[in-house]
N, C-alpha and C positions, 0 to 999 in steps of 0.2 A: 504494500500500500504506500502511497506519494502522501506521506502525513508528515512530512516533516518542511517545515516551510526554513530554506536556507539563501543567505546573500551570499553576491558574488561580485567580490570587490578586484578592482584595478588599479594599477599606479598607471599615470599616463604621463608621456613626456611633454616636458618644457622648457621653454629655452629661459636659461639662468641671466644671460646679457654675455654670455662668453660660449655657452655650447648647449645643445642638447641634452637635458639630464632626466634620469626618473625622478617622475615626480610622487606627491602624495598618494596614497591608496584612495579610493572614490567608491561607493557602492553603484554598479553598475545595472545590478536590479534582482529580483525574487524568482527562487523557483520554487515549487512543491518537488520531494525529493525523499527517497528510502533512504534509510544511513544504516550499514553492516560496521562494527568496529574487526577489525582482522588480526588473526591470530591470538585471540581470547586479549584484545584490546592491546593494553599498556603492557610495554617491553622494556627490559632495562636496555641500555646501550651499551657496549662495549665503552670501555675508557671513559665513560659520561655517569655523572654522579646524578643525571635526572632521566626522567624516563621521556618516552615516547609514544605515541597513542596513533595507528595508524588504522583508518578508518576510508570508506569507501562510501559515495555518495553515487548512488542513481540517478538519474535527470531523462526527464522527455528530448528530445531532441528538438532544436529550435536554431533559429538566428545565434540567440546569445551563447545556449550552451555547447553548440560546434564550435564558437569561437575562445574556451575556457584552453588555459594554456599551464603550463609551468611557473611562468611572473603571478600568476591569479590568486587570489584566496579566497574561500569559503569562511563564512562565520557564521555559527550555528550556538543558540543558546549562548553567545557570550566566549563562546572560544575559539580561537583565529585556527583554521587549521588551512597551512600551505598546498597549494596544489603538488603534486608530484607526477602526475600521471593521468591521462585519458585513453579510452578505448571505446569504439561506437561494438556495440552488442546488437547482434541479430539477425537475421536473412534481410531485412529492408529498412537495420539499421531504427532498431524499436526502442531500442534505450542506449543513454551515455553514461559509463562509469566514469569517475573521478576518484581516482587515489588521493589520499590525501594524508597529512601528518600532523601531529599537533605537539607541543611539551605544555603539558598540564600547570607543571613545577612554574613553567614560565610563561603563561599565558598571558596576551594582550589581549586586548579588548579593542575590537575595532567601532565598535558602538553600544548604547549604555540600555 
């Protein structure tokens, strides 16, 4: 079930008065969306004293979410989780996974 209502924010470039830079993250806009957490959620990391939460997000297919990349982020209930990864699933292309990762320990908040 698409019960899970998740943003999808971007940084967009700007020019500073010297170059082309990334700029701030923007919400780009909403989708309804399944959310699987992988591998029984939160994983220690090697050599890393905080953990990681790697989590997958389903999406209908559309304008926006064929355009979800690696620079992207998902924020879901308050917690920023990075893109990593997309894959279209299906014979005609019925749904889009998002991989994604988050640190708990260090969460932002992209909005309140």
């Amino acid at each position: 079930a698409f019960d899970r209502r998740i943003a999808i924010w971007r940084a967009g470039m700007i020019d500073d008065g010297t170059a082309t830079v990334q700029g701030p993250l923007a919400k780009i806009g909403e989708r309804w969306a399944m959310k699987a957490d992988v591998s029984d959620g939160e994983r220690l990391r090697a050599g890393e004293n905080g953990q990681e939460l790697t989590t997958r997000f389903t999406v209908r297919p559309d304008t926006l979410t064929r355009s979800i990349t690696g620079g992207d982020v998902i924020v879901y209930q308050g917690m920023t989780y990075a893109v990593t990864g997309t894959r279209e699933r299906g014979e005609r292309v019925d749904v889009i996974e998002i991989s994604t990762a988050a640190r708990p320990d260090r969460a932002r908040e992209a909005e309140a």
